[in-house]
C-alpha positions as CSV (number, residue, x, y, z in Angstrom):
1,X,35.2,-9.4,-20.3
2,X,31.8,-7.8,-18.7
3,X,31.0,-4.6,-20.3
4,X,30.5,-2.8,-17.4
5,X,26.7,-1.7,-17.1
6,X,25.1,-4.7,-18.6
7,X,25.0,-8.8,-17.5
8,X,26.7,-10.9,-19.7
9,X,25.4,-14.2,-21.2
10,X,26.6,-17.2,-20.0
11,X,28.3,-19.2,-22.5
12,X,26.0,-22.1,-22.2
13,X,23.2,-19.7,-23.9
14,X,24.3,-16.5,-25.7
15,X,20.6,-14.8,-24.8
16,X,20.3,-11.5,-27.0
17,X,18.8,-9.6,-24.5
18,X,21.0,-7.4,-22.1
19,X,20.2,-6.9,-18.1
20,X,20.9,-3.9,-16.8
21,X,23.1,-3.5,-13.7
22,X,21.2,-1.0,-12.2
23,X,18.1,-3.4,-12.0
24,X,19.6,-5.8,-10.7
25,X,20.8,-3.6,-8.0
26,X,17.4,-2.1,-7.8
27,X,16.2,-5.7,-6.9
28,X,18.5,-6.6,-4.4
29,X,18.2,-4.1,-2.3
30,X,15.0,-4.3,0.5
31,X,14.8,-0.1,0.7
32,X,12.2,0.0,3.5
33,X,14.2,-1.8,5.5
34,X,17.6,-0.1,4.1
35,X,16.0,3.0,4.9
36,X,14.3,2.4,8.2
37,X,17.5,1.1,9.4
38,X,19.9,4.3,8.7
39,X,17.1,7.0,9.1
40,X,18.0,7.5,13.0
41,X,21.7,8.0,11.7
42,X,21.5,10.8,9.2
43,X,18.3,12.6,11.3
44,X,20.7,12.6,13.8
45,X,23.4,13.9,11.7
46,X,20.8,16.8,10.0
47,X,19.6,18.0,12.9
48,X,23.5,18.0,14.3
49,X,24.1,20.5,11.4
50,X,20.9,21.8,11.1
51,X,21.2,20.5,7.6
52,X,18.0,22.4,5.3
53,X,19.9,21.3,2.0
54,X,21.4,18.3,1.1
55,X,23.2,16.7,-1.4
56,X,23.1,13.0,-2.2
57,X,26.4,12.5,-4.3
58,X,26.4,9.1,-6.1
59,X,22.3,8.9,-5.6
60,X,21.7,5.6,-7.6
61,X,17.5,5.4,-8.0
62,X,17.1,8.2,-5.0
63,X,15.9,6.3,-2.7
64,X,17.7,8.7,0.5
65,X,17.1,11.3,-1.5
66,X,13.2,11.2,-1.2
67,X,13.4,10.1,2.2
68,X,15.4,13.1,3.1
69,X,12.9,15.3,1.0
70,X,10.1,13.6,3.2
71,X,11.9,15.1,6.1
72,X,11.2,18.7,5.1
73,X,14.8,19.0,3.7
74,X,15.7,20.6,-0.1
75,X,17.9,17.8,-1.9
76,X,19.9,17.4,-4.6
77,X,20.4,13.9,-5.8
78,X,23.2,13.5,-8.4
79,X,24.5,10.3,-10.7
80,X,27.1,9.8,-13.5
81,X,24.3,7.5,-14.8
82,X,21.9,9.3,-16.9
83,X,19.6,6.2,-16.3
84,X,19.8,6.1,-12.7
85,X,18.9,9.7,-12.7
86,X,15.9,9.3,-15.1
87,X,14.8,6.3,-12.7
88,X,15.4,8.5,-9.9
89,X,13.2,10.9,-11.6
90,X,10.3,8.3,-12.8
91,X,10.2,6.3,-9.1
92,X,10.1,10.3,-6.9
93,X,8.8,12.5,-9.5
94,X,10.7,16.2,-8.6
95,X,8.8,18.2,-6.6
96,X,9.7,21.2,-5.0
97,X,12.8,20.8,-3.2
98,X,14.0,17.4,-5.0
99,X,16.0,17.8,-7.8
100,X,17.8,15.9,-9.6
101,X,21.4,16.3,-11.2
102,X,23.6,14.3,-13.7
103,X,26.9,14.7,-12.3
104,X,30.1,12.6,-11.1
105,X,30.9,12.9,-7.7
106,X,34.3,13.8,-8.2
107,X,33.2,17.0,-10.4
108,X,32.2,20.5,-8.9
109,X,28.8,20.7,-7.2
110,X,28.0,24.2,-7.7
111,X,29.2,27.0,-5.5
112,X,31.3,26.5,-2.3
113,X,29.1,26.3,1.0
114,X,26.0,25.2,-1.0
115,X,24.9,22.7,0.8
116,X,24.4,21.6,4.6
117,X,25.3,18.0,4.7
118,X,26.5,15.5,1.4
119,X,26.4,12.0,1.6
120,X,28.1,9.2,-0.5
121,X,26.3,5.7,0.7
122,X,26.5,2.1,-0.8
123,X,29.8,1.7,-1.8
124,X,30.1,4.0,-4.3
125,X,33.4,5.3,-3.8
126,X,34.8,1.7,-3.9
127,X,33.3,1.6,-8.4
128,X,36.2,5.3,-8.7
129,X,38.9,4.2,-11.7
130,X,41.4,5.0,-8.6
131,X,42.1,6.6,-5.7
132,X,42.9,9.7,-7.2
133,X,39.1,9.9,-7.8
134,X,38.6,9.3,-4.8
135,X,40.7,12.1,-3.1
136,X,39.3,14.5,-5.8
137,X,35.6,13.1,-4.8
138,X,36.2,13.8,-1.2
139,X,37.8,17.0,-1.7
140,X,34.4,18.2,-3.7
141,X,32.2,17.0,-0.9
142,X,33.9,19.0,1.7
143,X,34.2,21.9,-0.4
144,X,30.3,21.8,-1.4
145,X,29.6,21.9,2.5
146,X,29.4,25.3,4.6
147,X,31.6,25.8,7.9
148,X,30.0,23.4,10.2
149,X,28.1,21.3,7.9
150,X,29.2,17.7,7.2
151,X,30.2,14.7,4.9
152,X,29.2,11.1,5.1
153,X,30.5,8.4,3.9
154,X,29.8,4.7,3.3
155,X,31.9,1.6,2.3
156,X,32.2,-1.7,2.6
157,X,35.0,-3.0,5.3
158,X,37.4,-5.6,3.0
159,X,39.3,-5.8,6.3
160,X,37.1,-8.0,7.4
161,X,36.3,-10.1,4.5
162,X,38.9,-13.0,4.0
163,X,41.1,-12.9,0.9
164,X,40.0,-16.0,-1.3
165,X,36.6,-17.1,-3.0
166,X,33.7,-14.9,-3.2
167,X,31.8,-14.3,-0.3
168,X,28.4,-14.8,-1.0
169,X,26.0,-12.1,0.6
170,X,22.4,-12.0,-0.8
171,X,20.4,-14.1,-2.9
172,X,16.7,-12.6,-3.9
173,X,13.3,-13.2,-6.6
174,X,13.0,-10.7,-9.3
175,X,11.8,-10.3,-12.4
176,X,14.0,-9.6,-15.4
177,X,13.6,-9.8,-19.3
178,X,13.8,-13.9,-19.2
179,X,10.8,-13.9,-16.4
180,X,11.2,-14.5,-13.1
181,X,15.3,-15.5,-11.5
182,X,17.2,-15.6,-9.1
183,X,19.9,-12.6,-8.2
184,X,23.1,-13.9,-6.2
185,X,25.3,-11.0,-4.8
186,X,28.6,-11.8,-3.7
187,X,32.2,-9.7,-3.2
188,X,35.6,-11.3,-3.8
189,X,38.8,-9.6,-2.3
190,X,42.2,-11.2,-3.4
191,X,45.7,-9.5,-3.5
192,X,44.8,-5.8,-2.4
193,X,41.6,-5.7,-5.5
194,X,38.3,-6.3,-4.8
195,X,34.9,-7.1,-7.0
196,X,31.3,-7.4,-6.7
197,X,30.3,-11.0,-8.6
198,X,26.7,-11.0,-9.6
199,X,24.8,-14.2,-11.5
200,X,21.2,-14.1,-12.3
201,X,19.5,-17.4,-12.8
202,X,16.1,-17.4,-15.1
203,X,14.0,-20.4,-12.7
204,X,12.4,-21.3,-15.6
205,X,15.8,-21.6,-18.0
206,X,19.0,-21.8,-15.4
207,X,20.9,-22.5,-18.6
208,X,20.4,-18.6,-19.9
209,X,22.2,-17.5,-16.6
210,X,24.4,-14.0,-16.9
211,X,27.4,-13.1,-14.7
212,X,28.9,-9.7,-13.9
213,X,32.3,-9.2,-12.2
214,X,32.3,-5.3,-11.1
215,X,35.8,-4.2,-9.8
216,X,36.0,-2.2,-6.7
217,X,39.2,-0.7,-5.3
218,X,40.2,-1.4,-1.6
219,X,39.8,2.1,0.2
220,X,40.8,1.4,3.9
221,X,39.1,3.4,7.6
222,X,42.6,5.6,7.8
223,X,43.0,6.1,4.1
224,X,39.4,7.9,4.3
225,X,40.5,10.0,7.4
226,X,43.3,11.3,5.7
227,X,42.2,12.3,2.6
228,X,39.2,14.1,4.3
229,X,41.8,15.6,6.5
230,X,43.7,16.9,3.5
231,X,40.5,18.0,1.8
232,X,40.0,20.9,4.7
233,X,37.7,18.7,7.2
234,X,38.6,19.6,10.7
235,X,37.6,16.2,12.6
236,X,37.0,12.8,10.7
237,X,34.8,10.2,13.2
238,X,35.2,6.5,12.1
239,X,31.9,4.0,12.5
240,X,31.3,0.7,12.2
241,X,27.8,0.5,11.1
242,X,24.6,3.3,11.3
243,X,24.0,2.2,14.7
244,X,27.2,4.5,15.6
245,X,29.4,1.4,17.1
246,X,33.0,2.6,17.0
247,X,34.7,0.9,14.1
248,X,36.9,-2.2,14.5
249,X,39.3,-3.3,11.7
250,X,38.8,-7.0,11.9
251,X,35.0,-6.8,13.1
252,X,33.2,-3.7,11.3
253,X,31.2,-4.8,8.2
254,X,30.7,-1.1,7.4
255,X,33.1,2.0,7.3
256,X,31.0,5.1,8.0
257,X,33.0,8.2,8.2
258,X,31.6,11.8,9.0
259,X,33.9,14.8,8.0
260,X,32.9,18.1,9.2
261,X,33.9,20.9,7.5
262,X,35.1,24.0,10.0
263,X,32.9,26.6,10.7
264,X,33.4,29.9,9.2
């Protein structure tokens, strides 16, 4: 079984080096174009709640956590990963107004009201041991906000993916400790559970490749509304995408849901 964290060796080669997931993550994601896609979304959003400090729950390598600082705004970015946060640290330094937290996003973020706006993006709710994180996660979020400020959310729709073989999503170059390979994303959704396959591929020795299998669980559009709704948010809007298209079960790759916390 894949310690969770690292690559394993494929069988054909039992390499003694390790991969770390968080590289390989780091690699297959194209963050200008991430970013410059979902900026108009949370600018929107900020300047909806007049948002001057934010919280980036789940942060990764900080990537929206810079941008946001970029905007003028204080942020918090905060990880269970002591290595994403020292990455986070190395890649944006922390200036004034950036900090950086290690923290799980289910555990207390400071005092109630601290923050204008929190967001979760990339999945990360769907890597919780269960749903009960999840409901403790949300209820954190909503709880760190002030009256009027707001929650984001971001997952991955497994409505729409068909239950069967993996579906494969993105394939990119990168460099890792074997030299230059190839990173093959994929998820897989069969009986009600859900995983993120990953194989990386050295071009030079395809034999050394490594496999993770990263299990998700299946968080569906309503189950979000509802535990935000039991958390304390008054309204819960459902999207489909950062464009703001409404979502659709069968259609949405996304599941973007903004909870807004009443105001005082």
């Amino acid at each position: 079984m894949t310690r969770r964290g690292m690559l394993a060796e494929s069988p054909a080669d039992m390499s003694k080096q390790s991969f770390e997931l968080s590289d390989v993550f780091e690699d297959l994601v194209d963050w200008p174009r991430r970013l410059a896609g979902e900026e108009p979304f949370f600018r929107a959003l900020f300047e909806r709640t007049k948002a001057r400090r934010v919280l980036d729950s789940a942060c990764g390598t900080g990537h929206h956590a810079a941008l946001f600082h970029s905007w003028g705004v204080s942020v918090e970015g905060a990880d269970l990963s002591p290595r994403m946060i020292a990455r986070a640290r190395a890649l944006h330094g922390e200036p004034k107004g950036l900090t950086w937290k290690v923290r799980g996003y289910d555990q207390p973020a400071g005092g109630e009201g601290d923050f204008d706006a929190v967001i979760c993006v990339g999945n990360s709710l769907a890597m919780a041991p269960g749903k009960e994180t999840v409901r403790k996660a949300l209820a954190e979020m909503v709880s760190a906000v002030r009256g009027g400020g707001a929650v984001a959310v971001h997952l991955l729709n497994m409505k729409k993916i068909t239950s069967g073989p993996a579906l494969w999503q993105k394939c990119r170059r990168a460099d890792s400790p074997d030299g230059e390979a190839l990173i093959v994303k994929g998820v897989h959704h069969s009986g009600g559970r859900a995983w993120v396959e990953l194989l990386l591929a050295p071009i030079a020795e395809p034999g050394k490749m490594r496999t993770a299998n990263i299990p998700l669980i299946v968080i569906e559009a309503e189950e979000i509304r509802e535990m935000f709704l039991q958390a304390g948010a008054e309204a819960v809007e459902l999207f489909g995408g950062y464009s703001g298209q409404p979502y659709e079960p069968k259609q949405s790759t996304d599941i973007v849901a903004v909870a807004s916390r009443p105001s005082a």
